[in-house]
N, C-alpha and C positions, 0 to 999 in steps of 0.2 A: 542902374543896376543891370547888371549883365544876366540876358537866359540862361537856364543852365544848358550845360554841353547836348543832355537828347535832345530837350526842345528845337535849340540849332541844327541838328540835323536832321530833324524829322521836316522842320521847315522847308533846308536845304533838298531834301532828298522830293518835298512835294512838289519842289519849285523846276528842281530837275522833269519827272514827270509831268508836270505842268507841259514842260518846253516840249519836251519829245515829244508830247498828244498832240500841240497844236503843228509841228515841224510836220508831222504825218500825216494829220488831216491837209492842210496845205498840199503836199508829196501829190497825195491820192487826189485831190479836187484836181490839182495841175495833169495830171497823169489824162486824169476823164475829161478835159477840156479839151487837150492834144490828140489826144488816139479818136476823139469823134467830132473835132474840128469845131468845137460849143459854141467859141467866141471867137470874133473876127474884128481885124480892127476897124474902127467907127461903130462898132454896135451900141445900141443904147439897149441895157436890159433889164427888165422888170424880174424886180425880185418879190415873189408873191409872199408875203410875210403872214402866218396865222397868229400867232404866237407861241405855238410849239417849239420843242427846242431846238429840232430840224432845219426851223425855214431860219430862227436865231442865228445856229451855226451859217447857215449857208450867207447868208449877207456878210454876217462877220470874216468868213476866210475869202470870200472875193472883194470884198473891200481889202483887206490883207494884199491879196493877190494884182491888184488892181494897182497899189503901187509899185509893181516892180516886172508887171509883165510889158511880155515886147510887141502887145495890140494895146491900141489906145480903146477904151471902152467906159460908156459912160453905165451908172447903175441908178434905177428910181425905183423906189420899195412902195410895195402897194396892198393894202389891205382892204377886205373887204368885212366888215361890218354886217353881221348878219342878223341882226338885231336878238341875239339870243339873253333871255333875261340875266340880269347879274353879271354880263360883261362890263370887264373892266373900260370904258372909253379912253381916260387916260393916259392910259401904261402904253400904248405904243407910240401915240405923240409924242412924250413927253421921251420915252427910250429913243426915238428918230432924230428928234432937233439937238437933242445931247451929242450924238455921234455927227451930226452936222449930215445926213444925207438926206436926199431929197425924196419927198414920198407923197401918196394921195392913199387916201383913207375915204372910203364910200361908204355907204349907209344903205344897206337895200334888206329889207325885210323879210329873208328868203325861209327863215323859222319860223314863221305861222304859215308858208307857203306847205312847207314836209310837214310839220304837224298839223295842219289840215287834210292834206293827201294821202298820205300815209298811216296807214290803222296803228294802232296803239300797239304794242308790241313786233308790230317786222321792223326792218333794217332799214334807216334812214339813208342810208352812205350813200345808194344810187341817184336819187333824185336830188341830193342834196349836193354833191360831185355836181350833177348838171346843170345846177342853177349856178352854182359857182364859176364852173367854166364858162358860163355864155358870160355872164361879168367878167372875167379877166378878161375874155379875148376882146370882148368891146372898149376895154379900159386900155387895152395893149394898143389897139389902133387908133384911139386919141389920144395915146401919148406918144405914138411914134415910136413905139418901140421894136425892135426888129428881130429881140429875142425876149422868151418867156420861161425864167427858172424858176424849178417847183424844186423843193427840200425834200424831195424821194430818194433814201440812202440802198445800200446795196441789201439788206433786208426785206425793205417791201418788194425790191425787184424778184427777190425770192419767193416772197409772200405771196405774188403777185402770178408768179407761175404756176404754184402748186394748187390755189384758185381756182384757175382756167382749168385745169386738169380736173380735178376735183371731180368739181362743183358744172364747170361748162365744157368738159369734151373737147377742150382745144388746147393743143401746145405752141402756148402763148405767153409773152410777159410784158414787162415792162420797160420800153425802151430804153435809153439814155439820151436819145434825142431823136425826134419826131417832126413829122407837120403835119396841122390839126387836119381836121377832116374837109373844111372848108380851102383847105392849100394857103389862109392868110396869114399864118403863123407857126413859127419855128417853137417848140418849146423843148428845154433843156434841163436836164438832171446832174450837176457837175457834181453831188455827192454821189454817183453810182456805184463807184468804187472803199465806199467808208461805213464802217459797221454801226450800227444802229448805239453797242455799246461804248461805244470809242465818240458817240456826240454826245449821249446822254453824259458822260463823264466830261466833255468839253463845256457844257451846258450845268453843269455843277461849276467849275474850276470857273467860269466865266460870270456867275451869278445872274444869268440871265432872267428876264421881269416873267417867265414862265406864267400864260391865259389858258387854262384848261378850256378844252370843248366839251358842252353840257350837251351837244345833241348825239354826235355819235359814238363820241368820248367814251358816255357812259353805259353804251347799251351792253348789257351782258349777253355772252353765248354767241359773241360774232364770228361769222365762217372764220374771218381773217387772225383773230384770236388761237380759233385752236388750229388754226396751221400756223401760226408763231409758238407757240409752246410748242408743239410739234418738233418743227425745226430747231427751240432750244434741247430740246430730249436729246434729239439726235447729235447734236453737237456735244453736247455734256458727255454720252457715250460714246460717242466717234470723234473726237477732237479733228476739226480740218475738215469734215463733210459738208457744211456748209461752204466751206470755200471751194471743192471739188464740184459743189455742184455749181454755183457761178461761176466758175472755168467753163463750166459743159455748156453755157449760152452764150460762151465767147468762143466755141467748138463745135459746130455743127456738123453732122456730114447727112446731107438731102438724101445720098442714096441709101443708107441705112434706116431711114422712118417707111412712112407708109401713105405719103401726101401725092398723089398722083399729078395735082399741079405745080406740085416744087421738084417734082423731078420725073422724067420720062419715063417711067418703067413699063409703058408697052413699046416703045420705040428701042429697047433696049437689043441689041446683034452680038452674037459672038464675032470676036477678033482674033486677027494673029497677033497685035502690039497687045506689052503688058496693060492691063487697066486698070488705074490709081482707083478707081470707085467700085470692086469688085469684092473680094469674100476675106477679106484684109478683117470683115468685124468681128470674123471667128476665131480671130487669133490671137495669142493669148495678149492681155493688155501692157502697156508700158507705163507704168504708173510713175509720176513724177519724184524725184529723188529730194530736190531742193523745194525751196519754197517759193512758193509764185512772184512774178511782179507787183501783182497788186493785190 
């Protein structure tokens, strides 16, 4: 028996948007690999998988991408296991060897490490962030891997700046590609460019095996919280401000802040030649007409 005619198109037209979500995540991941050079050919790259729907998307569209780009590049997904109670064990085997790619899964107890250290109502994220990176980068260099992707979309990069400002007095964010502190490791963000709600929606359409985190997941009243509502406010009200404002950390100009060692300003002379870095901030602005590349 045949659907009726809406069902068919309501299908049709989800299937269409289907295609167009993932055609653009794709767009936008290739876009951030190219313009900050992510992947190189022969790289082997560890894709750090939580179970979020983040680090989901991000395997999925470079696997995607992986067959049809013009670097050869190998990928191995790597979980860490933090032993927090009522995780699922499971759900990420059993989602890896399904999709056929290769991965390692550790087991290190770093949740009675913050819930020991950590008083009972402050913010896990910090210390918990730290134990976790010294496991990946040690896991990165036994497996030879030359690069290190984390599922940080063009939101947290947001998130991430308004933070520093905030909260730490530094105008600061979050890269798109890095090397750690130790110099032994490149680590790469190839969703930089892709909105937080454009994966959540990938991540529906995909049916992805979604592992909630019980440690920082759940804590209420997090700085990072209300500078995300924050910035959805603004967006709701201003349509395009958030994408205005990631332009502005692809636009910098040194001589207009106020960082003495990013830019000279006691060395500074009058000239007879024009000077591109002069009183050009007073005037009035040129605000973009069309819609950005990315």
């Amino acid at each position: 028996m045949q659907a009726p005619a809406p069902l068919i198109r309501r299908e049709q037209r989800a299937y269409y948007e289907a295609n167009k979500l993932n055609k653009r995540l794709r767009r936008l991941v290739s876009a951030a690999i190219a313009d900050f050079n992510m992947i190189e050919d022969g790289d082997k790259v560890m894709v750090c998988l939580s179970g979020g729907k983040d680090s989901y998307a991000l395997l999925g569209i470079l696997l995607a991408l992986k067959e049809r780009a013009p670097a050869r590049f190998d990928l191995i997904a790597y979980n860490l296991d933090q032993k927090q109670p009522g995780f699922p064990e499971h759900v990420l085997p059993e989602y890896l060897t399904k999709l056929g790619v290769p991965f390692r899964i550790e087991q290190r107890d770093t949740y009675s490490v913050v819930k020991r250290v950590i008083p009972e109502g402050k913010t896990t994220c910090g210390l918990c962030s730290r134990l976790r990176r010294g496991n990946i980068y040690r896991a990165a260099a036994e497996l030879g891997c030359t690069k290190i992707a984390l599922g940080h979309h063009r939101d947290d990069m947001l998130e991430t700046l308004f933070l520093n400002m905030f909260y730490g007095g530094r105008l600061k964010g979050m890269p798109p590609k890095l090397v750690t502190d130790d110099g032994r490791h490149i680590v790469i963000r190839p969703l930089a460019y892709c909105r937080e709600d454009d994966l959540a929606e990938y991540a529906r359409v995909k049916e992805f095996p979604i592992i909630p985190c019980n440690l920082c997941g759940a804590q209420p009243n997090l700085q990072r919280q209300a500078v995300k509502e924050m910035l959805r406010q603004w967006e709701k009200k201003f349509p395009g401000r958030t994408e205005s404002i990631f332009r502005a950390l692809q636009n910098v100009a040194p001589s207009h802040l106020a960082d003495r060692c990013l830019f000279d300003f006691a060395g500074l002379k009058p000239q007879d030649a024009l000077y591109p870095d002069g009183d050009l901030a007073f005037d009035q602005e040129e605000l973009p007409t069309t819609e950005p590349r990315h």
